[in-house]
N, C-alpha and C positions, 0 to 999 in steps of 0.2 A: 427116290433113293432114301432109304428109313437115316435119321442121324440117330448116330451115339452117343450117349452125353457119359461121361467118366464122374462121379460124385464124389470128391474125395468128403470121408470121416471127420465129423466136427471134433474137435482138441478141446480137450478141457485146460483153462488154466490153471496152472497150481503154482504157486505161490513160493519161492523157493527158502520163505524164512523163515523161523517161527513165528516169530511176530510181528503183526503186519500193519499196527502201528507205526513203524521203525520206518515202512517201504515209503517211500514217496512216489507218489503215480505218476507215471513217464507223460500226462498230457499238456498241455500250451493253454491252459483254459483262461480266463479274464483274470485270476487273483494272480496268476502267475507273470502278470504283468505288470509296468509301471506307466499307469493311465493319465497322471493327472504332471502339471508342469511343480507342483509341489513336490511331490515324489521326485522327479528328475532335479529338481534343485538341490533336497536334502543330498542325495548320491554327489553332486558336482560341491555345493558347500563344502563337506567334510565328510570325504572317502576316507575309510579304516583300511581300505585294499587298493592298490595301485597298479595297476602290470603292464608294461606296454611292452606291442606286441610290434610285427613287420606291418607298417601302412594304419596300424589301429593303437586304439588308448581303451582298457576295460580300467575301471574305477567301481572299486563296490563299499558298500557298506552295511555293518549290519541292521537286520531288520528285525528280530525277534521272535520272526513267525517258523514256523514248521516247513515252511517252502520257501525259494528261492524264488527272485521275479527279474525279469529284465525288461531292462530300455535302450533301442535304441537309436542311435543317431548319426542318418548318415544321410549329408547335404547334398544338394547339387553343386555345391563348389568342390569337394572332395570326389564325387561319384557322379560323371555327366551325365550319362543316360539311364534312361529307370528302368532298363532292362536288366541293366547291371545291378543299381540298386535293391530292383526286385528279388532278384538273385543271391546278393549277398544276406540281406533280409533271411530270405527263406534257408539259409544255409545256418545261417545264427541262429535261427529259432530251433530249429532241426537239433543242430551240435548241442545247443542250449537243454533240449528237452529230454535228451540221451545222456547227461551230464549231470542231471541235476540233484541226485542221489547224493553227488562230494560238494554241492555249493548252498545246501540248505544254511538257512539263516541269512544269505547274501542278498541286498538289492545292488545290481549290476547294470551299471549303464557302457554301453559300448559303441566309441566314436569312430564312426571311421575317419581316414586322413587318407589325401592326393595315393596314387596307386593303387587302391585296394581292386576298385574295379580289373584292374588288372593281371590278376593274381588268377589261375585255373581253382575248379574244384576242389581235386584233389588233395592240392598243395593249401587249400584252407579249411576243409578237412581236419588236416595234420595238424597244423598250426594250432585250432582251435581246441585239439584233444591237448596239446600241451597247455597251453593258454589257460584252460578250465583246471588241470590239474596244479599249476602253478597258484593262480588263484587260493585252489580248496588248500593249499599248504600253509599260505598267509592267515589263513583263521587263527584269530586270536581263542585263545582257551579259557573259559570262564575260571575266575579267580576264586580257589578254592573256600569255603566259608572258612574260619579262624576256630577252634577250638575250644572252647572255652574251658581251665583247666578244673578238672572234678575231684570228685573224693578219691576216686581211683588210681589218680593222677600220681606219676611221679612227681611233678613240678608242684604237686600243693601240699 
C-alpha cells in the first residue's frame, strides 16, 4: 500500500519590527546565562530588584548588557526529587526565554523554597508570567544627563 506524505509549505519569518536591533532573540543560549559562582554572588550581594513570589525568591540586578541572563537555584532541601527539580528547571528557562524582551538588562537569580515542587504546571506558568512582569516594572530608569545651560538658554 503506497504512503502519502502531506508537505506542508516552508514559512518565511518576518520580523514584526522595524528594527531589529531592538528585538532580542527568544533563544537560552550560554551568554544568556549565569555560569560562574561570581556572577551568582554579585546578584545575591546587592540585588537592585526583589520580588518574592508563592514558594520562590527572583532577585535581579542590573547588568549592562543588551540581554537578560538567569540563575538558578533550586536545592534538594527545598525540591526532593530531581524530577521535580528537573521540571521546575525546564519551566524557568521556558517562561524565562518567552519573557525576555521586558527583562533585558537583568541578571536574575531564582531561589526556589519548600513547596514549589508541589505547585502543577499550569499554576506556574501563571505565576511566572506575573513574576516576570512584576520584575520588568521595578527597572530603574537611567538618570537623565543634566543640561548644561547654553546661549540659547533662558536661564543664562
Amino acid at each position: 500500500m503506497p504512503s502519502c506524505r502531506v508537505v506542508a509549505p516552508k514559512v518565511a519569518l518576518v520580523w514584526q519590527f522595524d528594527n531589529p536591533a531592538l528585538v532580542v532573540s527568544q533563544d537560552y543560549s550560554r551568554e544568556k546565562r549565569l555560569l560562574t559562582p561570581r556572577h551568582f554572588k554579585a546578584v545575591f550581594d546587592s540585588p537592585t530588584g526583589k520580588v518574592p513570589g508563592k514558594n520562590l525568591l527572583l532577585l535581579a540586578r542590573n547588568n549592562e548588557l543588551d540581554h537578560p541572563r538567569l540563575g538558578l537555584v533550586i536545592g534538594k532541601k527545598s525540591v526532593k526529587l530531581s524530577v521535580q527539580r528537573n521540571r521546575l528547571k525546564r519551566l524557568m528557562r521556558e517562561s524565562f526565554r518567552l519573557h525576555q524582551e521586558i527583562l533585558v538588562g537583568w541578571d536574575i537569580v531564582i531561589v526556589a523554597r519548600k513547596g514549589l515542587g508541589d505547585v502543577e504546571n499550569p499554576e506556574l506558568i501563571q505565576h511566572f508570567d506575573k513574576l516576570w512582569k512584576r520584575l520588568a516594572r521595578n527597572k530603574p530608569v537611567p538618570a537623565a544627563k543634566p543640561e548644561t545651560a547654553g546661549v540659547d538658554s533662558p536661564d543664562a
